[in-house]
N, C-alpha and C positions, 0 to 999 in steps of 0.2 A: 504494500500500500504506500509507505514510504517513498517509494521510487518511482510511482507512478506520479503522485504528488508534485516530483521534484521535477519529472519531465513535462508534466504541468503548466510548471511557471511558466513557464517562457511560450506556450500555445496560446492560441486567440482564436476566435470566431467571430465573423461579422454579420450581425444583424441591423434587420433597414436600414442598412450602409453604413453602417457602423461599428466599427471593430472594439472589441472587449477582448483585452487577455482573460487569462482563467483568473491570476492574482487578485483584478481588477473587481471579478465577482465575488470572489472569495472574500477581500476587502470588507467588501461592501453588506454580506452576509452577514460575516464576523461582526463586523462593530453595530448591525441592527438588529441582531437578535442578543446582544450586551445591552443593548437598550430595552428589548420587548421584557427580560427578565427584573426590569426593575418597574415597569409601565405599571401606572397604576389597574389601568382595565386590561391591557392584553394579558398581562402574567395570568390572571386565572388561565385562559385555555389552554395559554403552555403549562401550567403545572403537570402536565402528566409529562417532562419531557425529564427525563431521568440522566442522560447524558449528551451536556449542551456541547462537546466538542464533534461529539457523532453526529448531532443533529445540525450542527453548521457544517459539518461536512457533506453528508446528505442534501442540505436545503441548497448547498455549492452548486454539487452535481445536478441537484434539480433545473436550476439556472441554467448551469453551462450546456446540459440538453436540450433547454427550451430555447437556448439560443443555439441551437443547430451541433450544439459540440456532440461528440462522442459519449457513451456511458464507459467509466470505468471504475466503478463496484458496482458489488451489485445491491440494490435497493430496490424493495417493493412498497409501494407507495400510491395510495389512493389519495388524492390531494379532495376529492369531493366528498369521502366518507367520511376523511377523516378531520375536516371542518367541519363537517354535518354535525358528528357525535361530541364535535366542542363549544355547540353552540353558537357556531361563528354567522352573524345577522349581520345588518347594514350600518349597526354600529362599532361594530368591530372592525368593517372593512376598514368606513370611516379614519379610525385611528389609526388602523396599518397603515393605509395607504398615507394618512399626513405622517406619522415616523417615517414608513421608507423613504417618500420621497423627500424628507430631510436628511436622511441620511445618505441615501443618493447625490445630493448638491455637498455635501462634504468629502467625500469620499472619488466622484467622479468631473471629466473634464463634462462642459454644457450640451455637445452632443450626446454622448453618452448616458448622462443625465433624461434627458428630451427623450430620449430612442426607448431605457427602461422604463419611465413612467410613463410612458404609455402602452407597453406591455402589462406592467403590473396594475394599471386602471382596468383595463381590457379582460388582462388574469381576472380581477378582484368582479367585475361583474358576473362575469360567465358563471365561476365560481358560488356567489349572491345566488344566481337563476336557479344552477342546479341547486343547489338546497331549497330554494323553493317548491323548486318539480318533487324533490324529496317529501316536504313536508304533503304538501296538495295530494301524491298517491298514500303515504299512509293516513291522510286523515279520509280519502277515501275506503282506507280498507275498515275503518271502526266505525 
């Protein structure tokens, strides 16, 4: 794992024309989920995250897939279940989305900037929807 990491560094992938090393998400992952665990509202849903060095690595790779990279561990991961079962509404986007994208302008140059928050706006609704579809078929199943 180590060595994959290190070969890592120095990759990149360019999304809507704009290029992100791997460090550059890693970055930016690291020092926002160092904030979500101190958040007054977001901490509740992460409490169930038991080891935060794993889960910003995972949340790394999650990124660096969405932006076109390669997977290299392996992770299984429902990102719509597994906001469903933490409760996560339109107030929680809310606050993710003003953390991230403060932590995106600290962390990245203004393209860069520009190009993720509007993936993670995009992310954060889709996301929003399916839990809605979630909740609307189980309330039709009772």
């Amino acid at each position: 794992m180590k060595e994959r990491k290190e070969k890592l560094k120095d990759s990149s992938v360019t999304v809507l024309g704009v290029k992100f090393g791997h460090s550059d998400i890693h970055s930016v992952v690291d020092a926002f989920y160092k904030e979500v665990a101190g958040h007054i509202r977001l901490k509740v849903p992460f409490k169930s995250v038991q080891d935060w060095p794993e889960h910003i690595d995972r949340m790394t790779q999650f990124w660096w897939v969405s932006f076109g990279g390669k997977a290299y561990m392996f992770s299984q991961y429902s990102p719509v279940w597994k906001h469903y079962g933490a409760g996560f509404n339109q107030e929680y986007l809310d606050d993710w989305l003003k953390l991230f994208h403060k932590t995106l302008k600290e962390h990245l140059n203004i393209e860069q900037m520009m190009a993720w928050k509007k993936i993670s706006e995009r992310m954060g609704k889709n996301l929003l929807v399916s839990n809605e579809m979630i909740k609307a078929q189980k309330n039709e199943n009772f």
